[in-house]
C-alpha positions as CSV (number, residue, x, y, z in Angstrom):
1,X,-13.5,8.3,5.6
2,X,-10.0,7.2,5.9
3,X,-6.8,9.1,3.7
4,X,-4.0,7.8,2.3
5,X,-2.2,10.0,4.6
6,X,-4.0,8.9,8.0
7,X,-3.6,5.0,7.0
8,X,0.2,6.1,6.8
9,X,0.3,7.9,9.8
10,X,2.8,6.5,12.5
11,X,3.8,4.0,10.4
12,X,7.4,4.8,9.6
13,X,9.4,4.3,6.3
14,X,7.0,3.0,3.3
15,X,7.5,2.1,0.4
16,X,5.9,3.3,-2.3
17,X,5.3,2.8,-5.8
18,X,6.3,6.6,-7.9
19,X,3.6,8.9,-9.6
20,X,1.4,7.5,-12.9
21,X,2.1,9.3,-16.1
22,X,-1.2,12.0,-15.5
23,X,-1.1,12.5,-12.2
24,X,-0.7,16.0,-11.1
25,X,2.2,17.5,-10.2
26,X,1.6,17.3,-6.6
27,X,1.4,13.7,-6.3
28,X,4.8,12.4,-5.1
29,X,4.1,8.6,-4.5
30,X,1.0,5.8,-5.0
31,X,0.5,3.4,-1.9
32,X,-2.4,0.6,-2.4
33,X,-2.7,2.3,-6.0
34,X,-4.0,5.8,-4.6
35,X,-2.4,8.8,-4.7
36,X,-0.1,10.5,-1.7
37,X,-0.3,14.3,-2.6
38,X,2.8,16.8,-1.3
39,X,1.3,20.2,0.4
40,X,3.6,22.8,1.3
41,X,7.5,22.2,1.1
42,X,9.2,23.1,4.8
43,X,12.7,21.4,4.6
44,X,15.0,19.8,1.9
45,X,16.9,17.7,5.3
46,X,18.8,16.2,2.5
47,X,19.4,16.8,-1.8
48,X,22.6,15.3,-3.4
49,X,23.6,12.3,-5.9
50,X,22.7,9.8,-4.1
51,X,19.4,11.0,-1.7
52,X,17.1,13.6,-1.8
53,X,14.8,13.7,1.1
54,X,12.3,16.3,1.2
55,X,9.8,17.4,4.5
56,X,6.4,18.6,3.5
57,X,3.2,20.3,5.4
58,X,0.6,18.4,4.6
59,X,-3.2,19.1,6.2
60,X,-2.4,18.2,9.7
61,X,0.6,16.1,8.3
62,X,4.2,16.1,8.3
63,X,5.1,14.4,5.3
64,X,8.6,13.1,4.6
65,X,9.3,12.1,1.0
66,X,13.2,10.4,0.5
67,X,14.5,9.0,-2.7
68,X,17.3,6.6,-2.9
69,X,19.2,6.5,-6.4
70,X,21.5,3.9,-4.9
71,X,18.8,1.4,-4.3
72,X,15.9,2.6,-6.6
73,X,13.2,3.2,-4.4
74,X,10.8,5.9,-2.8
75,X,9.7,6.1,0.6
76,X,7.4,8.5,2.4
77,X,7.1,8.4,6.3
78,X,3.7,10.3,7.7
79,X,3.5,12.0,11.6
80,X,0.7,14.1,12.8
81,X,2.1,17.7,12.6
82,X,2.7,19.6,15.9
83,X,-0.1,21.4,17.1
84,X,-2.8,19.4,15.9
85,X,-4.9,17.0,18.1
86,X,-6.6,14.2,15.8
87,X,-7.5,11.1,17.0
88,X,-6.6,7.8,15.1
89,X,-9.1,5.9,14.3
């Protein structure tokens, strides 16, 4: 069964739409309506004014979640973690 995450993977910069109201508080963006869940934070690569761009370890995933004040948008980018050998399917 496919995850939001491995429909995402490889696809560079997404947009995506930001968290409902009750979702937890490890849900950092909805794409196609469902959920994209944040594992373990491994980088802030960038947290000011205007960007905050944050990497996280996610299952087999490298998750990169950046949002831009300037424009009003979040965008999450998803890569197969090193070390891991999965298959796309």
């Amino acid at each position: 069964m496919p995850t939001v995450l491995g429909d995402l993977d490889g696809e560079g910069w997404v947009v995506v739409d930001p968290p409902e109201e009750d979702d937890t508080h490890t849900v950092v963006g909805r794409y196609a309506d469902e959920p994209i869940r944040a594992g373990v934070l491994t980088d802030k690569v960038e947290d000011d004014l205007d960007v905050i761009h944050y990497r996280y370890r996610t299952g087999c995933y490298d998750l990169d979640v950046k949002v831009d004040f300037d424009i009003g948008r979040g965008m999450v980018r998803v890569e197969r973690a090193e070390g891991y050998d999965i298959q796309k399917s």
